[in-house]
C-alpha positions in Angstrom: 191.8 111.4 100.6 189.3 114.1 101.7 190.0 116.6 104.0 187.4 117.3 106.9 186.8 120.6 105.2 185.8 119.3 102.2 183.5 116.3 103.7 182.2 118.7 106.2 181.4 121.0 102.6 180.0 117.7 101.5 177.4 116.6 104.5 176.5 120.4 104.4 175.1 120.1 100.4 173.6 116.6 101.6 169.9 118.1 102.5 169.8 119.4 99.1 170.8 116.3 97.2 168.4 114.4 95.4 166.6 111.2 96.9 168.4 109.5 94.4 171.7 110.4 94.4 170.9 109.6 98.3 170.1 106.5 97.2 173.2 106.1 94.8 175.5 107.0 97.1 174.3 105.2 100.3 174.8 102.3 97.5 178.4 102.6 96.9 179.0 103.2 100.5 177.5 100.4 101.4 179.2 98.4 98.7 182.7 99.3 100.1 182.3 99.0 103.3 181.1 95.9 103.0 184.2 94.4 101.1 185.6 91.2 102.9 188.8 92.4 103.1 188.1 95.6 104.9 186.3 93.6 107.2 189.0 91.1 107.6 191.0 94.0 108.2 189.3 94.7 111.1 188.8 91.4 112.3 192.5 90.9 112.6 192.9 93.7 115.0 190.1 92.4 117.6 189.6 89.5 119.7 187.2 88.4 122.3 187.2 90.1 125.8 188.9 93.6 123.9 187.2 96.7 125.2 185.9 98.5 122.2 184.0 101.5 121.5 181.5 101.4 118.8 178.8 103.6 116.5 175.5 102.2 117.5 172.9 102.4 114.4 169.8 102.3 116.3 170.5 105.6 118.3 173.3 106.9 116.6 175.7 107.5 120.2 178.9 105.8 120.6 179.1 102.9 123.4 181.8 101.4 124.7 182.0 97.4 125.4 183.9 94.5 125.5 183.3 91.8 122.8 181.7 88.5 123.6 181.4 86.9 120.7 182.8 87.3 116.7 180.9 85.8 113.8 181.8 86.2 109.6 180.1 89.4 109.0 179.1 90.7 112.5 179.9 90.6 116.4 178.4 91.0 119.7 179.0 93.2 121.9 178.2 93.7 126.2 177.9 97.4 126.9 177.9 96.9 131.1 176.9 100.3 131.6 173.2 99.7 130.1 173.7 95.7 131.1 172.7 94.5 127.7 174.5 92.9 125.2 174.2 94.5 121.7 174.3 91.9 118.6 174.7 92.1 115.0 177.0 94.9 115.0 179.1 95.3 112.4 182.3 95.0 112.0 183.1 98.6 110.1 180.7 99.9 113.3 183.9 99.5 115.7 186.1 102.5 116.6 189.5 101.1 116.7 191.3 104.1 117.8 189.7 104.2 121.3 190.0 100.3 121.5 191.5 99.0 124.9 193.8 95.8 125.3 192.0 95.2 129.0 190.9 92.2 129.4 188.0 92.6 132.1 186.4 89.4 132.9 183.2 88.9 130.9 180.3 86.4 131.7 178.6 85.6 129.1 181.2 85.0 126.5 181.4 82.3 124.0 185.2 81.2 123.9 187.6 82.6 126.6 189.5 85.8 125.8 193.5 85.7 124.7 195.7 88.2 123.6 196.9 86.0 120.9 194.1 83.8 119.0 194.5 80.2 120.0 195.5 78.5 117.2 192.6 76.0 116.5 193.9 72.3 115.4 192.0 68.8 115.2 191.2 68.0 118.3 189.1 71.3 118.6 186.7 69.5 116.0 184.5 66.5 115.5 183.1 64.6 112.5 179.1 66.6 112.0 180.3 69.7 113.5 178.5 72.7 111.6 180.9 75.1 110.5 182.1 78.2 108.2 185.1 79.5 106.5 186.3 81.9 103.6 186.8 81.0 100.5 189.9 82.2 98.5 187.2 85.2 97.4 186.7 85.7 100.6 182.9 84.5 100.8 181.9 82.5 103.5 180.9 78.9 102.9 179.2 76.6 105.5 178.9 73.3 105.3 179.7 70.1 107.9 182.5 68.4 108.7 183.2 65.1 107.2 186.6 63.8 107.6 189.3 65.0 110.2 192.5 65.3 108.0 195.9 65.4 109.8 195.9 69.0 109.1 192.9 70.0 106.9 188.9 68.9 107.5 187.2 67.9 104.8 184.1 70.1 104.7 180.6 68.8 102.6 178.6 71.8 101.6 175.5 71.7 99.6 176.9 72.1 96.5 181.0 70.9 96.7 183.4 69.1 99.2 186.3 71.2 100.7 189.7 70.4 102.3 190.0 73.3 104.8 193.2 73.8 107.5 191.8 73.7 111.2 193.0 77.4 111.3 190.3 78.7 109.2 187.3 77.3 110.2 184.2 79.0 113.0 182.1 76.9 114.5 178.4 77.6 113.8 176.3 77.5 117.1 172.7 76.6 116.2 170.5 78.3 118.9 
């Protein structure tokens, strides 16, 4: 592990560093960020309606908001100080250190908010229903639900047929 003296020594040298080896190493950054289980990782620590704080690309502040909806890769997040709602943020964007376990009311959530995620069974789903899950590689699949198992769905994608527990699955929300 680094210590902040050396990665402060590090951004320092970054002007001088070649395009490439920019290049290179926003590369392998990126590469291990985005590994599924770091973002599962995360995921496991959040839920809907948590107060978080997070790194906002666009401007490059910090924000704090509460979580209104969680996807695969990605979540959405209300900021009510600017009253808009900020998607497609990242998972590894999230400070988790200055997250909060208040649960606020929020408006235009998706599913209601629970300390504890509601453990999802077959009446939660219906034959047709879009939806996604991870694979044992933890790479999401979509596909549609087929068959309502005592305690799997059978899932048609475009390329196999899966038996999935209700636990596992998202539904997809076309918009």
């Amino acid at each position: 592990m680094m210590s902040i003296e050396q990665l402060a020594k590090l951004v320092e040298a970054l002007p001088e560093a070649q395009t490439l080896d920019l290049y290179r190493l926003e590369y392998a950054i990126q590469s291990l960020r985005s590994e599924p289980r770091r973002t599962l990782a995360i995921r496991t620590r959040v839920h809907l309606g948590m107060t978080v704080r997070f790194f906002n690309a666009i401007d490059g502040n910090h924000l704090s908001g509460q979580i209104v909806a969680m996807h695969d890769v990605d979540l959405s997040i209300r900021v009510p100080a600017e009253n808009r709602r900020y998607t497609g943020v990242p998972y590894a964007a999230l400070d988790l250190e200055g997250a909060t376990e208040e649960l606020a009311p929020v408006i235009d959530q998706e599913e209601p908010p629970s300390r504890q995620a509601k453990q999802k069974s077959r009446s939660d789903f219906r034959v047709g229903d879009s939806v996604s899950f991870l694979d044992r590689s933890m790479q999401p699949v979509a596909g549609k639900i087929v068959k309502l198992n005592p305690k799997t769905a059978s899932i048609k994608t475009s390329t196999s047929e899966w038996r999935v527990a209700y636990q596992l699955l998202q539904h997809i929300v076309d918009i």
